[in-house]
C-alpha positions in Angstrom: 31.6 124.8 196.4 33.6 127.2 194.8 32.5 128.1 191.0 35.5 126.8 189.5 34.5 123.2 191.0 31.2 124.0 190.0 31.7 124.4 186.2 34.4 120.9 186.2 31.1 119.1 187.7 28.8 120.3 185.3 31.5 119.1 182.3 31.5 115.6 183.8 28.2 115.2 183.8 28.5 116.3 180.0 31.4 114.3 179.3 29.7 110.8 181.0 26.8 111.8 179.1 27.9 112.0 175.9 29.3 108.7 176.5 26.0 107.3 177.2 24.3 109.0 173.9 27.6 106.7 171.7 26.5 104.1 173.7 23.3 104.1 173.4 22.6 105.0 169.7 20.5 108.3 171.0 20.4 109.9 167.5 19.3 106.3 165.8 17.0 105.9 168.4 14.9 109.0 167.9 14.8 108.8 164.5 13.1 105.4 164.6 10.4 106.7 167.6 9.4 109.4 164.6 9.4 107.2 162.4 7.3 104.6 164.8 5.6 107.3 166.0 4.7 108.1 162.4 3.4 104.7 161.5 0.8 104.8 164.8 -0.7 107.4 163.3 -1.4 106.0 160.0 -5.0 104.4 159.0 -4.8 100.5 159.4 -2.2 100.4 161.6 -3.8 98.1 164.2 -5.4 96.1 161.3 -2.7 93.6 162.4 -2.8 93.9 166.0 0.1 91.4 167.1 2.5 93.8 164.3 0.8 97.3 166.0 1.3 95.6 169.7 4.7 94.8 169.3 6.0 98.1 167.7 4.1 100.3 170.0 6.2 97.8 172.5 9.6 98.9 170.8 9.0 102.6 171.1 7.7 102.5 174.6 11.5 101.1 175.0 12.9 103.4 172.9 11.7 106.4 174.7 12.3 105.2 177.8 16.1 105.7 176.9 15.7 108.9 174.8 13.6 111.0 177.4 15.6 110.4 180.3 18.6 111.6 178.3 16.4 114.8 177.1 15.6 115.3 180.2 19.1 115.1 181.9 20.5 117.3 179.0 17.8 119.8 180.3 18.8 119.4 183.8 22.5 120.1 183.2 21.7 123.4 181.4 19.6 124.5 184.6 22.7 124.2 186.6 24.9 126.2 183.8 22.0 129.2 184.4 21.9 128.1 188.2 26.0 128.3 188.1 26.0 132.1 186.3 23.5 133.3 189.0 25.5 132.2 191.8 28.2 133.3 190.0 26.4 137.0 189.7 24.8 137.2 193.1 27.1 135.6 195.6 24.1 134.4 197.6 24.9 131.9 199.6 20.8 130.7 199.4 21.3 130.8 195.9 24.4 128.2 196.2 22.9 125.9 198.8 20.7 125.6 196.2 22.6 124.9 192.9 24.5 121.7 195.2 20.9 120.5 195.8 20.4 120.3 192.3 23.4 119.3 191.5 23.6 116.3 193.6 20.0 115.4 192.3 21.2 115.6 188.6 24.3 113.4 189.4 21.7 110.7 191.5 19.5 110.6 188.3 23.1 110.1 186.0 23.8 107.6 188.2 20.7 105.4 187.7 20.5 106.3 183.9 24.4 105.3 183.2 23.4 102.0 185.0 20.5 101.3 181.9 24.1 101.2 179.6 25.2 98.1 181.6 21.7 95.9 181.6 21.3 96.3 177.7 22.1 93.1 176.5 19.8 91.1 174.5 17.8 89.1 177.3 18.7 91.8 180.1 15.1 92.4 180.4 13.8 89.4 180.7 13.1 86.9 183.4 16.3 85.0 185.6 16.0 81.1 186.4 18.9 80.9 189.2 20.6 78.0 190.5 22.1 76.9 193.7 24.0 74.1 194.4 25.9 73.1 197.4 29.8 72.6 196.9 31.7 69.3 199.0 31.5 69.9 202.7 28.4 67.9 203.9 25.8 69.7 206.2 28.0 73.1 205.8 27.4 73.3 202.7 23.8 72.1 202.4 23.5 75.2 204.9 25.5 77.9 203.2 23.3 76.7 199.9 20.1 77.8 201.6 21.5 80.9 203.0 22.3 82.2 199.5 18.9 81.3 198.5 17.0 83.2 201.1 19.6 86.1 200.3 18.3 85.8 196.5 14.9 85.4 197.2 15.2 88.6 200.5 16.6 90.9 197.2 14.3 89.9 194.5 10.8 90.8 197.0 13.1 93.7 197.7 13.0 94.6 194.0 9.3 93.7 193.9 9.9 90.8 191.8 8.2 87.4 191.8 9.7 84.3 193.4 8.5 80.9 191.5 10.7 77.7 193.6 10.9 75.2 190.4 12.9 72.8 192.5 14.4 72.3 195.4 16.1 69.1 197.1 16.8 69.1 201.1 20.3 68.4 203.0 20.6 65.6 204.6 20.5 67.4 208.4 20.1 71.2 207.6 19.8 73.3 204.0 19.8 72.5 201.0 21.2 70.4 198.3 20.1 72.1 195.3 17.4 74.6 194.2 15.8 76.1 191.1 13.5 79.4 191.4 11.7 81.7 188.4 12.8 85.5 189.7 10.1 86.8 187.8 10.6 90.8 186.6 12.3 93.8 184.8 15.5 93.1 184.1 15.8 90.2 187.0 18.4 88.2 184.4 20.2 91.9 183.7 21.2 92.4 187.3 21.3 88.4 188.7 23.9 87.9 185.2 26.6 88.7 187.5 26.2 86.6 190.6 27.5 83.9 188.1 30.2 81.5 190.1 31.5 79.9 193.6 30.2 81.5 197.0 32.8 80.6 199.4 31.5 81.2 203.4 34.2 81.3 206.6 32.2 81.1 209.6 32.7 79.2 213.4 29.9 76.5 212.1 26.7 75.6 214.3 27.3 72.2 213.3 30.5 71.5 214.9 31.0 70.8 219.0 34.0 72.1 219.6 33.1 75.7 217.5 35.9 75.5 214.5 36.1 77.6 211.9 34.7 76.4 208.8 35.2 77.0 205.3 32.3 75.9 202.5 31.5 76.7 199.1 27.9 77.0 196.8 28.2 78.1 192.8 25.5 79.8 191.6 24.3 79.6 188.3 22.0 82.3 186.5 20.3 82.0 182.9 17.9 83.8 181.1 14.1 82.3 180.6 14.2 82.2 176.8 10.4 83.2 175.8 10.9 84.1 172.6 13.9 84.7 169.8 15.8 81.9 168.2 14.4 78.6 168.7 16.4 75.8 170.2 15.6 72.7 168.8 15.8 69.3 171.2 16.2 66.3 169.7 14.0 63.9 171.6 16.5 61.1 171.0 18.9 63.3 173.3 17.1 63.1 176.3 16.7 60.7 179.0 13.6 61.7 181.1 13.3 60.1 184.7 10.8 61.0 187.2 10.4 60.6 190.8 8.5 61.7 193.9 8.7 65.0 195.4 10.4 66.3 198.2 11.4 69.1 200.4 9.1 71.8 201.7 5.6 71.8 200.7 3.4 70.0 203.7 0.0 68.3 202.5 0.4 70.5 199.0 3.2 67.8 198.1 2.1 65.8 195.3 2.6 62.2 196.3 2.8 60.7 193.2 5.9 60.1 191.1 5.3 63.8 189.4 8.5 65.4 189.7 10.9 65.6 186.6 14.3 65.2 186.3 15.5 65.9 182.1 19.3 64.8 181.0 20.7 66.4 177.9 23.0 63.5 176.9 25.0 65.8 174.5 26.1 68.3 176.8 25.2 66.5 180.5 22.7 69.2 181.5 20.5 68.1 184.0 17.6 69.9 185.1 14.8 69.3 187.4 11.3 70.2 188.5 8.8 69.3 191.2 7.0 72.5 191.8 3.8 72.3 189.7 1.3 69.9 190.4 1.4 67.1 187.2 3.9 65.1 185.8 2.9 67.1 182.4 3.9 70.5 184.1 6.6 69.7 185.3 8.1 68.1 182.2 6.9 71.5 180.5 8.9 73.6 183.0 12.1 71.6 182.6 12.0 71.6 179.0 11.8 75.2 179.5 15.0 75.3 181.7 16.6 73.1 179.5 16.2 75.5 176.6 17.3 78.5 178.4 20.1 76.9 179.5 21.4 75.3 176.2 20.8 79.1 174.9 23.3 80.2 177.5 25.6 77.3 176.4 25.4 78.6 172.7 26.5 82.2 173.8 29.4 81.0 176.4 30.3 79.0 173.1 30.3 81.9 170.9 32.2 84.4 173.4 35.2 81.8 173.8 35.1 81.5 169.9 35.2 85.4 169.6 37.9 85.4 172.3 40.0 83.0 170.5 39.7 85.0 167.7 40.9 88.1 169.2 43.9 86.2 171.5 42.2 86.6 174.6 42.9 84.2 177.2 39.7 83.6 179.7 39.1 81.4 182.6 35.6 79.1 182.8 33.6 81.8 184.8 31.5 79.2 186.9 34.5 77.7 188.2 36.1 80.5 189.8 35.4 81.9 193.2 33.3 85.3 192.7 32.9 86.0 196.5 34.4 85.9 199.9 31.7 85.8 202.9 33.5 86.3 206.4 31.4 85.6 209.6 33.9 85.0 211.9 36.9 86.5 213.0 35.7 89.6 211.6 32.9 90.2 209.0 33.8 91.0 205.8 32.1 90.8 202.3 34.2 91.5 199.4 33.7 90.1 195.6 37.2 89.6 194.1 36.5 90.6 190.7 35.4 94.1 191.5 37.1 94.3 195.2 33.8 96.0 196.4 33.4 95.1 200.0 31.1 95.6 202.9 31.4 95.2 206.5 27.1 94.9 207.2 27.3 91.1 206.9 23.5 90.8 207.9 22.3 93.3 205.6 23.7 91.4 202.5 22.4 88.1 204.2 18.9 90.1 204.0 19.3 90.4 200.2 21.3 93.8 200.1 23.7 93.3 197.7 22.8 96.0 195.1 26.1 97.6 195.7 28.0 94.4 194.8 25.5 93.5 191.7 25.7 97.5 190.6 30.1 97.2 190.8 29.9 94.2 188.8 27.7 95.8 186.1 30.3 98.5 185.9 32.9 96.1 185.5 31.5 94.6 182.2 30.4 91.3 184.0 28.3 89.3 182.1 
């Protein structure tokens, strides 16, 4: 690498940085850990331990954005020393070297910038995800439970957890529809942007004579709304029907009429849940689904008003088509928002689909 290069690299990194430090609020930030910091240290302060619990919270998220920046700041003025000594000595060692560290300060620039895009205010928090088969019969039922297990493949990749909240069987093969709880860091953050239609071409399994098949599965992603604003349900705005379970589940499968089915008559949300074991928890699970999803209403309500606002035209995002999977003639998966695509078919089958999540992050997605 000749020096010249060098030094253009090294003011890249500064220029994407100083991006992230506007971004972020860096200054603001410190200035509240001293001042947090400052409070910790005062008599009393875990008199009120819920208040002293939640602001020791805040600053351990706080700092996990302001040292990482310290820290790359450091970094890049290594490789300004490293540059001038390869600069001085010629040593090819001594280069080898400053790319190594170079390439390690650009990886860890990489994964910081990416903190800019899941910094919304539920990035962090838990994802309920939603699959639902699209018109096609058996094809579709199928395609359904392939996304799932591709969902479910990424979040154990991830190390998150994987709660099923509902699931109802195809007729032959798949499913129709299914809930699940991807329990972890920033699971809502990164799932945000699998939002929309799935469309699948493949030679189905189903047919005799081996035709190529088209189907179709949206995918729906909210937040689990713990805490925040409260959204208030009106009783009178419900219709609550239950029924017997189904789907996987062998001799665990409560027989009873336990599983819950909850109609928001306003807006026609319907959600649904069989998992738990009592009528009671399942109606407790729902309601908590039906929340999270009339939050998400509320903001999709408020970005179209904002939109309006500023002349923007935008199309419903759950009705367009996100994502192209090819099986057959040739394998292709490309996302037509981003145009990322990959060729490894099976590995994004297997829950590899960082790339695509990551390029949508970086496209503003939300």
């Amino acid at each position: 690498m000749l020096l010249q290069e060098a030094g253009r690299e090294i003011e890249e990194l500064r220029k994407r940085l100083e991006q992230i430090r506007t971004i972020f609020d860096v200054r603001g930030k410190a200035e509240r850990i001293e001042d947090l910091e400052r409070q910790s240290g005062e008599p009393g302060f875990w008199d009120d331990p819920e208040a002293a619990q939640k602001a020791m919270t805040e600053l351990a998220k706080l700092k996990s954005v302001v040292e990482p920046y310290r820290n790359i700041i450091s970094r890049i003025e290594d490789l300004e020393v490293l540059a001038e000594l390869v600069r001085e000595s010629g040593d090819e060692a001594e280069q080898e070297n400053f790319q190594e560290e170079l390439r390690r300060v650009v990886s860890e620039l990489d994964s910081f910038e990416m903190q800019t895009f899941l910094s919304g205010p539920h990035d962090d928090a838990n994802a309920i995800l939603e699959v639902n088969a699209g018109a096609g019969g058996t094809e579709s039922c199928d395609w359904a439970a392939m996304l799932l297990r591709m969902y479910t493949r990424w979040a154990e990749r991830k190390g998150y957890q994987v709660e099923v909240l509902n699931e109802v069987e195809g007729e032959v093969a798949g499913i129709r529809n299914a809930t699940i709880l991807v329990k972890g860091p920033l699971a809502y953050g990164y799932l945000k942007v699998e939002r929309g239609v799935h469309r699948l071409v493949r030679i189905s399994p189903f047919d005799a004579n081996a035709r190529r098949h088209t189907s179709f599965a949206s995918v729906d992603v909210v937040p689990e709304i713990t805490e925040g604003p409260e959204i208030e349900i009106n009783p009178d705005d419900l219709r609550i029907d239950t029924y017997r379970s189904s789907g996987a589940g062998g001799q665990h499968v409560n027989k009873t009429d336990s599983a819950v089915r909850i109609t928001h008559i306003p807006t026609g949300i319907v959600v649904s849940c069989q998992n738990e074991r009592s009528q009671h928890q399942n109606r407790e699970v729902a309601m908590r689904i039906l929340a999270s999803k009339l939050w998400e209403l509320k903001r999709q309500e408020e970005e179209a008003r904002l939109a309006e606002l500023r002349g923007e035209q935008r199309k419903i995002e759950w009705g367009n088509q996100i994502r192209s999977y090819v099986f057959q003639p040739y394998q292709m998966v490309k996302d037509h928002r981003t145009e990322a695509e990959t060729s490894n078919v099976e590995a994004v089958m297997d829950g590899e689909i960082d790339e695509l999540i990551e390029a949508g992050l970086r496209a503003g997605i939300k």
